[in-house]
Structure formats: C-alpha cells, structure tokens
C-alpha positions in Angstrom: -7.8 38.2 -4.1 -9.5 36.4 -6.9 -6.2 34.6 -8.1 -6.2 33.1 -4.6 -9.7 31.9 -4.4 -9.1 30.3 -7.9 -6.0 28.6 -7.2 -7.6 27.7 -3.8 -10.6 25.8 -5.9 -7.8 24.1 -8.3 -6.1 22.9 -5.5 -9.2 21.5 -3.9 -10.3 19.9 -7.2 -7.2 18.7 -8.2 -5.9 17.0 -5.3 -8.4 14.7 -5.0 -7.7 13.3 -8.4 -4.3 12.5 -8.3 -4.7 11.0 -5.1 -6.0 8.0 -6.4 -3.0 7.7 -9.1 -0.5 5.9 -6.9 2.3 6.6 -9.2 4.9 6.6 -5.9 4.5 2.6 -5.8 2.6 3.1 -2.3 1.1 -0.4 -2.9 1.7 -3.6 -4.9 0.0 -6.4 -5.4 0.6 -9.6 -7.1 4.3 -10.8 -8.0 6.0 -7.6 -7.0 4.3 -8.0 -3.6 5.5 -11.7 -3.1 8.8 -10.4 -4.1 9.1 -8.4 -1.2 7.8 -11.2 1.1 10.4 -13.3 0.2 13.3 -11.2 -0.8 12.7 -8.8 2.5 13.2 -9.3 5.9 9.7 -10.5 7.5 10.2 -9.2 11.4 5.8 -9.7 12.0 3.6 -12.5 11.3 0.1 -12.5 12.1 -2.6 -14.8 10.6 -6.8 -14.4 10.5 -9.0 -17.2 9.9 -12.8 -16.5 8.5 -15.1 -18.7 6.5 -13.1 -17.6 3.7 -9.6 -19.0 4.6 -6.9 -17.8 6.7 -5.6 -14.5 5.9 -1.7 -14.0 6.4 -0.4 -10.5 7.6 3.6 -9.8 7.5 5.7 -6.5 8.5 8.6 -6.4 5.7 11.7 -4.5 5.8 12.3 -4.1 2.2 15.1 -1.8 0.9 15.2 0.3 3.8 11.3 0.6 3.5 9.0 -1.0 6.1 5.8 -2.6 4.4 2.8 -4.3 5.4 2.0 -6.7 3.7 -1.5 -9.7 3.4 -1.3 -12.6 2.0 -5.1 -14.2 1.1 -5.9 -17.5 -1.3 -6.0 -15.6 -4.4 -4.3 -11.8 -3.5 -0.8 -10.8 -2.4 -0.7 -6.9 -1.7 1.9 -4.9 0.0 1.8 -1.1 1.4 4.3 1.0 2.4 4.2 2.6 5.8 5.6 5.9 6.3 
C-alpha cells in the first residue's frame, strides 16, 4: 500500500512537469509554422481585426495532420489538433 501512494504522488508531481516540455512538436512557431501554411493544404480562413492589426486564422492539412494555425504582424504559430 505504501508503494502505491508513493508512485501515486510521483505521478502527480511528475506529470505536470513534463507537460509543459512539448517535445512531440504539438506547436510551432515561426518559419516551421509558415512552412506548413504554405506547403499544406489551407481548407479554413478566418481573419480578426483589433486595434492591434488583423489577426489571420487558417485550418492546415499538413502531412496527414490537421493544424490550426494564426498568423499576427510579428508571430506565426501552428498547433496540432488531435
């Protein structure tokens, strides 16, 4: 009984933490993300205008993946949707 209240903690503490390491490429930003844009096959577009400028939103199929993907003046960033 104590082994399972011990592993139970680990796994509660441990979890967390590698939650935020996105090591299975859930998002990308940057070149990689304008990559998909352009390389994949955009079947969405959506646009958002604030006082900042207009926001661009695009549904990518990518490799068999679907992403979702934003496009902003200074940020490209994609995530995959499972």
């Amino acid at each position: 009984m104590k082994y399972v209240v011990v592993l139970g903690l680990f796994l509660g503490v441990v979890a967390p933490v590698f939650a935020g390491n996105d090591s299975a490429k859930n998002k990308v930003f940057g070149a990689e993300a304008e990559d998909i844009i352009f390389h994949g096959t955009v079947t969405d577009i959506s646009s958002n205008d604030s006082p900042y400028g207009i926001k661009y939103y695009y549904l990518v199929l990518y490799h068999g993946y679907q992403w979702m993907c934003e496009q902003a003046t200074h940020r490209t960033a994609c995530y995959l949707r499972r």
